[in-house]
N, CA, C and O atoms as a GROMACS GRO file, in nm:
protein
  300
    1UNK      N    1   9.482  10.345   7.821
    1UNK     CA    2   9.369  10.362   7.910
    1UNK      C    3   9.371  10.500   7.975
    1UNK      O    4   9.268  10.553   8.015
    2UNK      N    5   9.474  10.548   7.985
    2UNK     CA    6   9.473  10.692   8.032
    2UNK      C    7   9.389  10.824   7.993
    2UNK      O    8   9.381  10.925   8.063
    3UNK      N    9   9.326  10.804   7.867
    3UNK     CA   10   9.258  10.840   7.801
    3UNK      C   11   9.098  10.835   7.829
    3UNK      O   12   9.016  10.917   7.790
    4UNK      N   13   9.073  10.716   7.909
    4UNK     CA   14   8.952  10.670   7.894
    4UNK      C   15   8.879  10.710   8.009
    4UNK      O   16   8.944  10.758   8.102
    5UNK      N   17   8.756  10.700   8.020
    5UNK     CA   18   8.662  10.746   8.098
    5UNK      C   19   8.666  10.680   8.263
    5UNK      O   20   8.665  10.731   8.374
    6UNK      N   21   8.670  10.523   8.205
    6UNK     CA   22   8.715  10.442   8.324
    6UNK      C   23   8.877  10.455   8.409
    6UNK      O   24   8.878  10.409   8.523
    7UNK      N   25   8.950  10.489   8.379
    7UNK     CA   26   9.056  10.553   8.402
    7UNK      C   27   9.035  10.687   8.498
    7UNK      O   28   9.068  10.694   8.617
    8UNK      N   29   8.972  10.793   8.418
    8UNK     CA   30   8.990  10.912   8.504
    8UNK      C   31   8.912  10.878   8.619
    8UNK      O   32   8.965  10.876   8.730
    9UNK      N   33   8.742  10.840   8.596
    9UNK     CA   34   8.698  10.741   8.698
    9UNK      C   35   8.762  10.713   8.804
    9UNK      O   36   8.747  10.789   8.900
   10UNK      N   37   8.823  10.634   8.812
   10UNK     CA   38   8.895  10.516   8.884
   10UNK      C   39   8.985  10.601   8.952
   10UNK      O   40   9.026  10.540   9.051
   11UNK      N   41   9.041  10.730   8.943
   11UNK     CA   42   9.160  10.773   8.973
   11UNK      C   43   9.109  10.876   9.041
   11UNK      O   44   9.192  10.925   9.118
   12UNK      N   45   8.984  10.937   9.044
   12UNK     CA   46   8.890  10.999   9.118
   12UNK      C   47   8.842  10.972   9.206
   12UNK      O   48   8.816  11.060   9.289
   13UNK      N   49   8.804  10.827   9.230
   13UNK     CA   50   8.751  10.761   9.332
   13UNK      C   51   8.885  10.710   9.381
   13UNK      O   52   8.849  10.616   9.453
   14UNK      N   53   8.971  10.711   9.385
   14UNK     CA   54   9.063  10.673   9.459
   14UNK      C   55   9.157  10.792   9.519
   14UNK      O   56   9.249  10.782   9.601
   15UNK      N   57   9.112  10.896   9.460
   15UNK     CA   58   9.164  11.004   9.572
   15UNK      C   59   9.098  11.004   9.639
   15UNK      O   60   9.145  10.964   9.746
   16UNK      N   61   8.946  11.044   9.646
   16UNK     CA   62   8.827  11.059   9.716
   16UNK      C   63   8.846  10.907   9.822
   16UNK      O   64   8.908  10.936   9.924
   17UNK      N   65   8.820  10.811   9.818
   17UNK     CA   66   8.870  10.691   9.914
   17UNK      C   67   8.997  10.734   9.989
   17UNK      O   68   9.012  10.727  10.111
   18UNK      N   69   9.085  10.778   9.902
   18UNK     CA   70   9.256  10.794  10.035
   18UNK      C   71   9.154  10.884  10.170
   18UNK      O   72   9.147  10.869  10.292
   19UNK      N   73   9.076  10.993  10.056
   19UNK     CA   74   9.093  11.102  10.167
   19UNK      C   75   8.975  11.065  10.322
   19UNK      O   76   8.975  11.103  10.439
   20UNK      N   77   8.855  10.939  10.207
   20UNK     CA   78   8.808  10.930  10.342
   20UNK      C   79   8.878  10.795  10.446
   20UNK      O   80   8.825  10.753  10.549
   21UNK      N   81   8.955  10.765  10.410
   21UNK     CA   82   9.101  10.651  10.471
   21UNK      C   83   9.119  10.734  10.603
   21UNK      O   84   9.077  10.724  10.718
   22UNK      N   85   9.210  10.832  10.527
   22UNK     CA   86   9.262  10.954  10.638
   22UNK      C   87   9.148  10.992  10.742
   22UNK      O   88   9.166  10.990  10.864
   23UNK      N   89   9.042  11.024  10.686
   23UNK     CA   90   8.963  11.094  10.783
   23UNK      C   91   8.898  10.962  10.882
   23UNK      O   92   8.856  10.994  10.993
   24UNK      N   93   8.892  10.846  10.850
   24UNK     CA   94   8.871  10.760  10.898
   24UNK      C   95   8.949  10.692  11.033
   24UNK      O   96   8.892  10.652  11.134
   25UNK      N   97   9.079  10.692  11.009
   25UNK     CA   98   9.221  10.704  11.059
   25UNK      C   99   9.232  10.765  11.163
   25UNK      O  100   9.248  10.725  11.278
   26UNK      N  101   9.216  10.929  11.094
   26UNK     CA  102   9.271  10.980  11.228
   26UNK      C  103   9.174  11.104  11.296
   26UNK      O  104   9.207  11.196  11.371
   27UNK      N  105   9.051  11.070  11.243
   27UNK     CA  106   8.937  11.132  11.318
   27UNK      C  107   8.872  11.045  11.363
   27UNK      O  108   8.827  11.086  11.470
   28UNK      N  109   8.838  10.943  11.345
   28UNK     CA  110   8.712  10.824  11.414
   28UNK      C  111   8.794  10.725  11.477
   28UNK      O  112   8.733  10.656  11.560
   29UNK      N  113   8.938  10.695  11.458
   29UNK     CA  114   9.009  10.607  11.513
   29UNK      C  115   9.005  10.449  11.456
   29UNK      O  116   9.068  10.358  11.510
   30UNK      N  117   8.922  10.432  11.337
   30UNK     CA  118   8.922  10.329  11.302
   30UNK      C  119   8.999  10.299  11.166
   30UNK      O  120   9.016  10.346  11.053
   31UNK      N  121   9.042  10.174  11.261
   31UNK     CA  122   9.154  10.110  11.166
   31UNK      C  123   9.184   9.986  11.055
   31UNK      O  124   9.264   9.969  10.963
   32UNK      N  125   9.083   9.914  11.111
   32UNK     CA  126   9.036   9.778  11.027
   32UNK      C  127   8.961   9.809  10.869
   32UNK      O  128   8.994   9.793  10.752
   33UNK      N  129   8.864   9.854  10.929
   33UNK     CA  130   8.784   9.894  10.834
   33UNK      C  131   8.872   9.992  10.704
   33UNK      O  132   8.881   9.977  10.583
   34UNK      N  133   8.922  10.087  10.795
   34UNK     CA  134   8.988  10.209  10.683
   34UNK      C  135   9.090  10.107  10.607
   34UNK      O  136   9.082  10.088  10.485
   35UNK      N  137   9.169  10.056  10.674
   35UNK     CA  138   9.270   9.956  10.562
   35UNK      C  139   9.193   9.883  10.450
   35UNK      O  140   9.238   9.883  10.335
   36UNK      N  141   9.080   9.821  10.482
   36UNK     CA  142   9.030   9.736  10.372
   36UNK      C  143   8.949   9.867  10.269
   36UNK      O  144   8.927   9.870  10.148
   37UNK      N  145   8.932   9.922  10.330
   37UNK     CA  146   8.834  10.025  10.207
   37UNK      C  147   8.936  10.099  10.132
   37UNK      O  148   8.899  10.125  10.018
   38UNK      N  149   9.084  10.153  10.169
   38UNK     CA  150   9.153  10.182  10.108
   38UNK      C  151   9.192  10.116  10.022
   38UNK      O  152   9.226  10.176   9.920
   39UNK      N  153   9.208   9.956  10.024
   39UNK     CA  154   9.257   9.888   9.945
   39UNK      C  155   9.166   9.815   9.829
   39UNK      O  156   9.214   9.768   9.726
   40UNK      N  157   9.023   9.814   9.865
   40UNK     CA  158   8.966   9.785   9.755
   40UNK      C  159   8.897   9.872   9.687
   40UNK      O  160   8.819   9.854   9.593
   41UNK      N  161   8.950  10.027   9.773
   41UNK     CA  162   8.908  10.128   9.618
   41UNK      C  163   8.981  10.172   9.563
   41UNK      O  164   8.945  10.235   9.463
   42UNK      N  165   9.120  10.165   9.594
   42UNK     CA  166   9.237  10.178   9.514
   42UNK      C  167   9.276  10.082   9.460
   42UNK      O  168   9.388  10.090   9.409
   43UNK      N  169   9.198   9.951   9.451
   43UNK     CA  170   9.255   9.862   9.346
   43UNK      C  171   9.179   9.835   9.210
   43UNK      O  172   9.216   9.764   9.116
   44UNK      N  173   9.043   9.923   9.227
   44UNK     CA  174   8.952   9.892   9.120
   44UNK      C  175   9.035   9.978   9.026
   44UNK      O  176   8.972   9.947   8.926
   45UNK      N  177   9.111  10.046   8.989
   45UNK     CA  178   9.183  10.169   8.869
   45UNK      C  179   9.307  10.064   8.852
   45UNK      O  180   9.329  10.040   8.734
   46UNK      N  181   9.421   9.971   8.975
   46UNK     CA  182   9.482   9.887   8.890
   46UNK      C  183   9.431   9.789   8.820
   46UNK      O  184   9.486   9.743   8.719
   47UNK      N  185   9.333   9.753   8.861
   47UNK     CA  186   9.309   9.621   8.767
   47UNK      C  187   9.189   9.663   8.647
   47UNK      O  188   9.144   9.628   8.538
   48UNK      N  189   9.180   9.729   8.716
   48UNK     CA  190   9.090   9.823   8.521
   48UNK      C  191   9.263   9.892   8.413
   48UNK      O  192   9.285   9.886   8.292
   49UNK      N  193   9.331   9.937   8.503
   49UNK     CA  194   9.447   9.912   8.404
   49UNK      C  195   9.511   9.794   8.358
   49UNK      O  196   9.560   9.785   8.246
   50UNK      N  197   9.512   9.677   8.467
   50UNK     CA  198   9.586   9.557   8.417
   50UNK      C  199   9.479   9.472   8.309
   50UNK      O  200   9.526   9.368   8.264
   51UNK      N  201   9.354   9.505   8.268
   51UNK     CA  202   9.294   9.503   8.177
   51UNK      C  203   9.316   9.531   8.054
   51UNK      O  204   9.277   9.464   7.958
   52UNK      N  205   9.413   9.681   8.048
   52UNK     CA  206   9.414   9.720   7.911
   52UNK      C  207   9.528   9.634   7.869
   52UNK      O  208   9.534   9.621   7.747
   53UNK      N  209   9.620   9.571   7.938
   53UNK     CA  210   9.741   9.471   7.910
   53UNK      C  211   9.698   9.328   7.916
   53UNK      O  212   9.788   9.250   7.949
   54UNK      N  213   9.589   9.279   7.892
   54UNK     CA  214   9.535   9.186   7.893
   54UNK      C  215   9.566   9.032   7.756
   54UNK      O  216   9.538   9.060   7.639
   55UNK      N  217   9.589   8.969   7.769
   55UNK     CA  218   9.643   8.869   7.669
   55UNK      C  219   9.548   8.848   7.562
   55UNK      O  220   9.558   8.839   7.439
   56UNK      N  221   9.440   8.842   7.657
   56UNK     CA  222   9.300   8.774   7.556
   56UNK      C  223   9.147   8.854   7.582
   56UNK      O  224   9.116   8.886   7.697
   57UNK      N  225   9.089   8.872   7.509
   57UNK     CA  226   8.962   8.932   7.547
   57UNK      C  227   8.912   8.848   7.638
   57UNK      O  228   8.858   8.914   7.727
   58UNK      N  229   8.904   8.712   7.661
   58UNK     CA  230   8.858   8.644   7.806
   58UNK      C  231   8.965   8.747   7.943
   58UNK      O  232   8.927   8.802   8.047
   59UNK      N  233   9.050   8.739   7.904
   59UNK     CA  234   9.158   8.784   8.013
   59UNK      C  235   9.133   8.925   8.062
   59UNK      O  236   9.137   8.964   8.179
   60UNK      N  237   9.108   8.994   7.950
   60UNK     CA  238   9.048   9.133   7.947
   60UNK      C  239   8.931   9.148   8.030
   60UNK      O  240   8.954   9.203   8.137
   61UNK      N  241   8.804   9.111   8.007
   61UNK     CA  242   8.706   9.087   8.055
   61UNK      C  243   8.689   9.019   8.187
   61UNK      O  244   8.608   9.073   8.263
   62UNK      N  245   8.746   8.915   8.229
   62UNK     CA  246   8.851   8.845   8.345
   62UNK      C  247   8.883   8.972   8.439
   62UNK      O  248   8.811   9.006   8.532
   63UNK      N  249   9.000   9.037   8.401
   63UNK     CA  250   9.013   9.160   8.465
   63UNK      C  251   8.962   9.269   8.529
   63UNK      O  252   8.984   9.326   8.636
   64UNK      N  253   8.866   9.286   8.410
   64UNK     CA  254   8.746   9.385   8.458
   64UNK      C  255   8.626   9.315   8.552
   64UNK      O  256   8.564   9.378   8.639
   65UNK      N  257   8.612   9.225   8.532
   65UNK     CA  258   8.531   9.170   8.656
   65UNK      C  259   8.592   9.144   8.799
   65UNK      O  260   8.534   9.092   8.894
   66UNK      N  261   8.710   9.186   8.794
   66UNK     CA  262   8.771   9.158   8.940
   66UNK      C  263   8.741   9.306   8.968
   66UNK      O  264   8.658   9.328   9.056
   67UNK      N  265   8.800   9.412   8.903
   67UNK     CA  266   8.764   9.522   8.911
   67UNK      C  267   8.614   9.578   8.932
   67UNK      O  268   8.618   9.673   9.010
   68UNK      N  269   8.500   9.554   8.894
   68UNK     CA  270   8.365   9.522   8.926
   68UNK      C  271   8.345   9.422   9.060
   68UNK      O  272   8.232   9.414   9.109
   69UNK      N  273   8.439   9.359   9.107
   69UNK     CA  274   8.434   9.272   9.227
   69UNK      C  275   8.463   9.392   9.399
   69UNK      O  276   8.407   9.412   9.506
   70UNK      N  277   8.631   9.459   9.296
   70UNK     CA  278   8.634   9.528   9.416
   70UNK      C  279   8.541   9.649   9.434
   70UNK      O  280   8.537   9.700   9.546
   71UNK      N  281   8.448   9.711   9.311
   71UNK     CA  282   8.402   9.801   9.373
   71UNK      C  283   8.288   9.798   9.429
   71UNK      O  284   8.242   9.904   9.471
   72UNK      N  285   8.194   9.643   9.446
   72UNK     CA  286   8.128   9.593   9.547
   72UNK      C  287   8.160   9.626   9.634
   72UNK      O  288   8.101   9.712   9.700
   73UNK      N  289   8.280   9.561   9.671
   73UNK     CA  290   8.322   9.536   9.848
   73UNK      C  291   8.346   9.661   9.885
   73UNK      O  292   8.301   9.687   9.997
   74UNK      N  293   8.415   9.773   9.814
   74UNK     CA  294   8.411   9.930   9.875
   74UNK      C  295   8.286   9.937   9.942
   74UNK      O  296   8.257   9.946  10.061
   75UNK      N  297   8.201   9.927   9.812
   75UNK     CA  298   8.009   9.962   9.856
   75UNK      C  299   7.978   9.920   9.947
   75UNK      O  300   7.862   9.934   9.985
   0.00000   0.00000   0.00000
């Protein structure tokens, strides 16, 4: 998957998320919020990777919809 589009993707938006974490953190003072947005935009790139290790194309697909789940809740 390192290769793939969804990959570099995913690894883009999750720098871009750390950095607005940080600025969230420790310029606006908020803390609730910044924890959960860090964590469900840095989890859409693991589980689009734990996809490519997937058992079964249900499982595969399975995967990627959790990944499509978290990048709702970022939004």
């Amino acid at each position: 998957m390192a290769d793939s589009i969804v990959a570099k993707k995913a690894f883009q938006f999750a720098i871009r998320i750390t950095k607005l974490y940080m600025y969230l953190k420790d310029q606006k003072q908020e803390f609730i919020l910044a924890k959960q947005l860090v964590r469900s935009g840095t989890s859409i790139g693991a589980n689009a990777e734990e996809a490519v290790a997937a058992q079964s194309k249900p499982d595969f697909i399975h995967k990627l919809h959790i990944a499509l789940k978290e990048a709702r809740e970022t939004s």
